[in-house]
C-alpha positions in Angstrom: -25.2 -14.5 22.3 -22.2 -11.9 21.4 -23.7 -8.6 19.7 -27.2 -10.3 18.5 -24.8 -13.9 17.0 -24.8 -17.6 18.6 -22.0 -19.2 19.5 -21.8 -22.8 20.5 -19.3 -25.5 21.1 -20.1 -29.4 23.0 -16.5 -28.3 24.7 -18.2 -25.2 26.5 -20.7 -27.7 28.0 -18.4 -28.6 31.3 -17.8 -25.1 31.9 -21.7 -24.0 31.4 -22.2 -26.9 34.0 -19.8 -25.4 36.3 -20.5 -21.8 35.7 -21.7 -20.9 39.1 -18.3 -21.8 40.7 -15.9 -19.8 37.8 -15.0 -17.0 37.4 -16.2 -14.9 34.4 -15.2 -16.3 30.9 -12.3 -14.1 28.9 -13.5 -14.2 25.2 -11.4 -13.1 22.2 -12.3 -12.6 18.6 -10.9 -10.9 15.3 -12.8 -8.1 14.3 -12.2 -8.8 10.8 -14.3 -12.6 10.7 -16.6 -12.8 13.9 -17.7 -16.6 12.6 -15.7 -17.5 15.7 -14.9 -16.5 19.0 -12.2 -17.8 21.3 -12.8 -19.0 25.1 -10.3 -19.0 27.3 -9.7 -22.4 29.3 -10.1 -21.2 33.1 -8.3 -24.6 34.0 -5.7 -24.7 31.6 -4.8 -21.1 29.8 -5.3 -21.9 26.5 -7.9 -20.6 24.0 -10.6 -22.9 22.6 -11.8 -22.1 19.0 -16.0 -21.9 19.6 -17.7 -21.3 15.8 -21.1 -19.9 14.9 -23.8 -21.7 16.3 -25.2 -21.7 13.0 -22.8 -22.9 10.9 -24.8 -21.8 7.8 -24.2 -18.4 8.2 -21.1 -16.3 6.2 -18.1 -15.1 7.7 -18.8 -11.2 8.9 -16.8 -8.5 9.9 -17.9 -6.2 13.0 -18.2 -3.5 10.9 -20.7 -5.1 8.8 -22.8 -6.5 11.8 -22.8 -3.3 13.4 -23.9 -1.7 10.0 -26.8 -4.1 9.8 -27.6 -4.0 13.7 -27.9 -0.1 12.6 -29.8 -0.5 9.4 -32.8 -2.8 10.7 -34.7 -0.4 12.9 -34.4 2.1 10.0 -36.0 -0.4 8.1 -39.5 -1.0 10.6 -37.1 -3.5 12.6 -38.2 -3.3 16.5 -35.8 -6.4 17.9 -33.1 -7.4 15.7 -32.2 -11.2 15.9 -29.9 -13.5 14.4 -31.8 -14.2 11.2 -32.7 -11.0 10.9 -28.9 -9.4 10.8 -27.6 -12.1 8.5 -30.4 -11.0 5.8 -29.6 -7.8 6.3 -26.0 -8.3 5.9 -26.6 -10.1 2.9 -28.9 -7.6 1.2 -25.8 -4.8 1.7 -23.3 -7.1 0.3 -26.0 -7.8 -2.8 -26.0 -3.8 -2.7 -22.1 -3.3 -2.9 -21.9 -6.1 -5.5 -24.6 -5.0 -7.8 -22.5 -1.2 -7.5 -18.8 -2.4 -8.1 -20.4 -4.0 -11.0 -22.4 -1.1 -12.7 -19.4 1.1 -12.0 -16.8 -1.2 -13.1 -19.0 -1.7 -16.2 -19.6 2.5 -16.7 -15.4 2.5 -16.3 -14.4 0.2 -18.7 -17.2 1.5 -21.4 -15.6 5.1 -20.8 -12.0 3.8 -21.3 -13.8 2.0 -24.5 -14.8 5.1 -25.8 -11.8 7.3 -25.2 -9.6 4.5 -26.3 -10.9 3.9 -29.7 -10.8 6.7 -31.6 -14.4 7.1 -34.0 -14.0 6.1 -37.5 -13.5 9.1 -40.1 -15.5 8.9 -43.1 -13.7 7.5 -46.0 -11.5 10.3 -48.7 -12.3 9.9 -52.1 -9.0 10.0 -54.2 -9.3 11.2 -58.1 -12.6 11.3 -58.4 -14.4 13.2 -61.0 -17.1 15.1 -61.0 -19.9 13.2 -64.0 
């Protein structure tokens, strides 16, 4: 577990084994998409690609984990786990979506408005009064 999110790879396993005897594990990952994490080989020097260990989840930025690692005890939350933070990651991206709809919608009815000018009633030409 990195920052509340599993990690797992049938690679990893002769390392765990041999844990005891190595050194301590050099991991790497891109703050922009933590759905993966890379090991480095202590035997070799090259980095192994280790994914979610639940493969289910969505890509996240640290940002947004540490947002929702922030925003579950504010919600009642005592212990955040795994399932936890990826419903509450959701529920902000449902949040953002439903907002860069409405105002997307509010700025295109706007340009509507100012755009089309309102109709003018219609002149009457020649007409007399009967």
């Amino acid at each position: 577990m990195i920052d509340h999110v599993g990690y797992l790879s049938n690679a990893l396993k002769p390392w765990i084994a041999r844990r005891g005897r190595l050194d301590r594990f050099v991991l790497r990952r891109d703050p922009r998409d933590i759905s993966r994490i890379w090991v480095l080989d202590p035997d070799g020097g090259t980095y192994l690609k280790v994914p979610y260990r639940t493969v289910s989840h969505p890509p996240i930025s640290v940002w947004e984990q540490k947002a929702a690692v922030a925003r579950l005890p504010e919600q009642g939350r005592a212990e955040v786990d795994e399932t936890a933070l990826f419903r509450m990651v959701e529920q902000m991206r449902a949040i953002t979506d439903t907002a860069t709809r409405t105002k997307r919608r509010a700025r295109r009815d706007a340009a509507r408005l100012t755009a089309t000018p309102a109709p003018k009633p219609p002149v009457r030409l020649g007409a007399t009064a009967g």
